[in-house]
N, C-alpha and C positions, 0 to 999 in steps of 0.2 A: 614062617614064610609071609604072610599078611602082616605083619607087622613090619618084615623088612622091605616090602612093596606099599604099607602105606607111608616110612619113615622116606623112603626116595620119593615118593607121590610128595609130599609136606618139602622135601629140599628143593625138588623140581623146581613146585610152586614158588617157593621162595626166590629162586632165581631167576625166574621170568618175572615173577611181579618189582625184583629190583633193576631187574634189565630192563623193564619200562619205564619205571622210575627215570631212572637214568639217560634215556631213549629223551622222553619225555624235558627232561630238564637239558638237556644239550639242545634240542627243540627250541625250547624259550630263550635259549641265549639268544640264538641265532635271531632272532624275531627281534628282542633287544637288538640285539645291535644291529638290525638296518630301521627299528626306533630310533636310534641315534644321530643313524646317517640322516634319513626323512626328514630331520626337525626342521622349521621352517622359519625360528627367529632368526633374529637379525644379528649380524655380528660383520667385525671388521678384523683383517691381519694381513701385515705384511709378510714376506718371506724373503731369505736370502739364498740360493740354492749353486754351489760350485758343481761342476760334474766333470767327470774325468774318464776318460777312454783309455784301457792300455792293452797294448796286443802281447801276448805272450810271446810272441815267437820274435818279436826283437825288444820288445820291451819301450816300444811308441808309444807316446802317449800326447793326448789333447784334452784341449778342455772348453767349458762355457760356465760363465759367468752370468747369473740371471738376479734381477730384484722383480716380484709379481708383489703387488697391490691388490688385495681383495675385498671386495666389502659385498654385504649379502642382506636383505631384507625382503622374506619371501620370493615368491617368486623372479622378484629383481638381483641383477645384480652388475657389478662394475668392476672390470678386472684391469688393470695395465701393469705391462711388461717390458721391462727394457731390459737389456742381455747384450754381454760382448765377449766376440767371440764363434767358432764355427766348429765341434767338434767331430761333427756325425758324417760328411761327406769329403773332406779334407785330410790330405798326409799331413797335415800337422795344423795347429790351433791358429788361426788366422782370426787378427782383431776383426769382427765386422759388427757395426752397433745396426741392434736394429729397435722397436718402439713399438708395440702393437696397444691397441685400446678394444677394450669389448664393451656397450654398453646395452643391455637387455634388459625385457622385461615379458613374461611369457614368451610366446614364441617369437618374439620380436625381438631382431637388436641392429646394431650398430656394431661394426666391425673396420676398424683405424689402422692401417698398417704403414711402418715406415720405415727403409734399411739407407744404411750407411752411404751407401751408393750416390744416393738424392737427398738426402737431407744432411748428412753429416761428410759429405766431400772426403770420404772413405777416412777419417780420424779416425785414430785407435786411442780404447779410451780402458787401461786395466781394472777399471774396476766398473759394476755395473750402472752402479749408484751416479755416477759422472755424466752418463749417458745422458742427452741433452732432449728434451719432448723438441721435437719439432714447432716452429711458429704456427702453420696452418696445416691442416692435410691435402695431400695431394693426390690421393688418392680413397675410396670410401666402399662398401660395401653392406647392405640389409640384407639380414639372411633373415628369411623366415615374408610375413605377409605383411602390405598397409593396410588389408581393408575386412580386416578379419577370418578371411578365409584360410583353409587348412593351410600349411608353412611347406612351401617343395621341399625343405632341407632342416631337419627340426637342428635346433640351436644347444649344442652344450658347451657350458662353461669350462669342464672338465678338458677342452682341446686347450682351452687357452691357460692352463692352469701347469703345465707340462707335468713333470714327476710332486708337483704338488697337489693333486690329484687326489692323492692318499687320505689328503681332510675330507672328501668325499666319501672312501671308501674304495676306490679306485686301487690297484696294486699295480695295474698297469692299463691302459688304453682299453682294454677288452674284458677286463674281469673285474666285476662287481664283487667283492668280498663277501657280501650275507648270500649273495646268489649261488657263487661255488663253494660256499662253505652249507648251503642248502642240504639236509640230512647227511651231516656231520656226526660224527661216534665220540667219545672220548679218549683221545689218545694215549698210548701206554709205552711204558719206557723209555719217555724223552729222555733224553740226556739236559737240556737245556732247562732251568728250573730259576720260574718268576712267581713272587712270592704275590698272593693274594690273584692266582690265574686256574683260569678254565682251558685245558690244551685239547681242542677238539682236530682232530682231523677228515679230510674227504680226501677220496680216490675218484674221480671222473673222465671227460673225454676233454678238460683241459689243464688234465694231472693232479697230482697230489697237493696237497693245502694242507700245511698244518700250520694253526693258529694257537696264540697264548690271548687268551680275553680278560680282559680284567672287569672281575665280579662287583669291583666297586665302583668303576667308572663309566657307566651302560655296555659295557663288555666291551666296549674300542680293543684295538688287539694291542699288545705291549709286544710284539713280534707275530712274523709271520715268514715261515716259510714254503718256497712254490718249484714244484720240480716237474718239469715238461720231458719226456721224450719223444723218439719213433710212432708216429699214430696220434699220439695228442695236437691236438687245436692250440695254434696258436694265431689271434686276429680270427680271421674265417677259413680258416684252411689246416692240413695237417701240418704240422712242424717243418715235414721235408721238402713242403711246397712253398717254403720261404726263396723270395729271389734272393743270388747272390749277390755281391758287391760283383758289378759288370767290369772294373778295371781293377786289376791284383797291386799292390804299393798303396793303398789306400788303408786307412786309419780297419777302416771293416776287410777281414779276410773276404776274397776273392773264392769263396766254396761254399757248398751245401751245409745248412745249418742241421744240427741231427740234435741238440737236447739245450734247453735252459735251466736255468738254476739260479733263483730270486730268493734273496733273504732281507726283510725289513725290521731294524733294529734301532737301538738308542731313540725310540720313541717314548714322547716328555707331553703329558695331558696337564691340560690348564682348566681350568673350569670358567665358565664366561656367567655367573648366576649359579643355577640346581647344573648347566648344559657342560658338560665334559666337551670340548676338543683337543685334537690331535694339534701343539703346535712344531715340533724339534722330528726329525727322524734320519736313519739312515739307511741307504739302498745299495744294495750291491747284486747288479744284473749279470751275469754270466752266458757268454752266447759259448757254445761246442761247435766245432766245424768235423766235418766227415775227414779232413787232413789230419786231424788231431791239434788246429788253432785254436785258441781263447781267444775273447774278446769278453773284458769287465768294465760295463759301465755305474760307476760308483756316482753315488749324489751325497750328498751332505746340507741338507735341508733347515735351519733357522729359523722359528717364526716370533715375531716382536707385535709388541703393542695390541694384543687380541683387548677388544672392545666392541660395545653396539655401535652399529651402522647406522650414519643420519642419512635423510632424504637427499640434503647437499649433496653427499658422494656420488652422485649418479648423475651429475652434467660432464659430458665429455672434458676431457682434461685439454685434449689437443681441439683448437677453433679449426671448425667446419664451415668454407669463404660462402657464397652466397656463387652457386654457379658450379658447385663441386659434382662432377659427373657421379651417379649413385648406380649401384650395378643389385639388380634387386633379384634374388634366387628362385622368387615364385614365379614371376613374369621376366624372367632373361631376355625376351623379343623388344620390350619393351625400353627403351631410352628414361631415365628419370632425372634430376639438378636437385639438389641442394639450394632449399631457398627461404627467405623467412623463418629457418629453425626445422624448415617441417620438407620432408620428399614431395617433391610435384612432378609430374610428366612432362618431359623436354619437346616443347614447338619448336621443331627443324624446320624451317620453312625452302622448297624444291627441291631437287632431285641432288644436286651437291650437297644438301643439307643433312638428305638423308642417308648418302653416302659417306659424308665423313663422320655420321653418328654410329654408322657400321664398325668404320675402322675405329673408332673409342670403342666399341662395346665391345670387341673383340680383342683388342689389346695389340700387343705385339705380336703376340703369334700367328692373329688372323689378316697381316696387313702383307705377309708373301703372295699370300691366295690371291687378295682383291688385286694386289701389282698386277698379279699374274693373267688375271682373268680383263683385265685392262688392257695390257698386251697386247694379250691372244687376239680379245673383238679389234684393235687395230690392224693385227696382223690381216685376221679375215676381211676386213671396209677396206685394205688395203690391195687385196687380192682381187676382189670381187671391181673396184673402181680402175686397177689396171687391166680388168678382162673386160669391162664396158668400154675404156677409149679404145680396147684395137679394134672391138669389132664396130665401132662408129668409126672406125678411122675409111 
């Protein structure tokens, strides 16, 4: 009897001290690989990225065509983006070129945006590469601070990066791969099998993750797949707190989202030096509707020319005039121009001056109001000046 209780006593052991082991070593991946992501050399890649919408229930389909330009050297970086085409709120894929420029450095950047409308006299243009930079910008935006203070709106590259992202670590907008992959197990009975991978999985509050990590390449994933339902967090909210599509004939079903379903594959690592990135992949996003509709947004991701980043990359592509209205996210109250290279503060000089710096800083949406309230005190001077002549009459 003591022998057969110390022979279980010695297997016990044995199995907890490989279960930590193992605990242990799934641990250090994870740690690897957001070492990966963190690194902070400098490197340079284009991308070419098709995406494609199809609804199940008639089988519509749209698409967007994008080329993003990235280049990265610490905490700097320079993104541009040209794309044509309109997938995500349109019955069907509508040429519209648009041009965005990011240029940052810490919390500071430069944000260029330009669509078809105003610059490109609504041409359509099939492919993205065609897409024309604009001569000057016509419009400009500083997100983040000029004079060092904390940024009202902190700056990620990662917005301007769309489904390219993923070189980040990104799988989608909201999840950081090392993060929900954070006290990961090793997963058992994959069906899917990469040779020379670590296939850990998590269960959370923004679903299932199972990844395949490759052991030789600081563990970047060679696939990943992401399953949401009922209860899980998708963005900041639960799944069923997704708004619908407000009008039904729309590319997006018109109902209640109830599960996703992400799979990230045909991913191709290049080495830039000792540094592994991610440049080739494929996505294939799945929306569930409570109808029983699909909706799959598929991407097909390309990256060329991965190289180190020079300092040159990082002067805006698109000329910034001298007098360019600048909308700064710290100090919104504030009016600022485009001048000499550098943001200064706008001298409106009197009261028209300063009213029609309102209606810039506002845009279009804020210039109904000021009509309106223009109006109105007419309507009132008007009221009040016919009830003085009668009673002087």
């Amino acid at each position: 009897m003591k022998r057969m209780l110390g022979l279980s006593f010695c297997v016990g052991s044995t199995i907890l001290f490989w279960g930590s082991i193992c605990v242990a070593e799934d641990r250090a991946s994870i740690e690897s690989l957001r070492t990966s992501y963190k690194q902070t050399d400098g490197f340079s890649l284009d991308f070419r990225d098709k995406e494609t919408l199809t609804r199940s229930k008639d089988g519509a389909t749209a698409s967007t065509k994008r080329v993003i330009v990235v280049r990265k050297d610490g905490n700097r970086w320079s993104v541009l983006s040209k794309e044509t085409g309109d997938a995500w709120l349109l019955p069907k894929s509508v040429e519209r070129s648009t041009c965005q420029e990011l240029i940052m450095d810490g919390s500071q950047g430069i944000s260029i945006r330009a669509q078809s409308g105003k610059n490109y006299r609504g041409k359509r243009y099939s492919n993205a590469e065609m897409v024309p930079l604009p001569a000057e910008a016509n419009e400009m935006s500083l997100v983040g601070s000029i004079d060092g203070s904390p940024p009202y709106q902190q700056l990620n590259p990662q917005d301007y990066l769309e489904v390219s992202q993923f070189i980040l670590g990104y799988v989608d907008p909201w999840t950081f791969l090392p993060d929900v992959l954070a006290g990961a197990t090793k997963a058992e009975g994959v069906s899917v099998q990469i040779p020379n991978s670590l296939v850990v999985e998590k269960v959370g509050p923004k679903g299932k993750v199972t990844a395949w990590l490759d052991t030789q390449n600081g563990f970047l994933p060679r696939r990943v797949e992401h399953q949401r339902k009922q209860g899980d967090i998708l963005g900041e909210n639960d799944i069923l707190g997704q708004i619908p599509a407000q009008k039904p004939g729309r590319i997006w079903p018109a109902a209640k989202l109830i599960a996703t379903d992400l799979v990230i594959d045909r991913i191709e690592i290049e080495k830039l030096g000792d540094r592994p990135i991610t440049t080739n992949f494929r996505t294939r996003f799945k929306y569930k509707y409570i109808d029983g509709q699909e909706l799959l947004v598929s991407n097909e991701v390309a990256g060329s020319n991965l190289g180190k980043s020079g300092r040159a990359a990082f002067s805006p592509t698109i000329v910034i005039p001298d007098g360019t209205h600048v909308q700064v996210d710290s100090t919104p109250q504030i009016n600022y121009v485009w001048r000499g290279g550098q943001i200064e503060p706008e001298v409106t000089p009197g009261i028209l001056g300063r009213f029609e710096a309102g209606i810039r800083r506002g845009g279009s949406s804020r210039r109904p109001t000021v009509i309106g309230l223009v109006v109105v005190t007419a309507l009132i001077l008007g009221v009040i000046g016919f009830a003085w002549r009668r009673r002087n009459k």
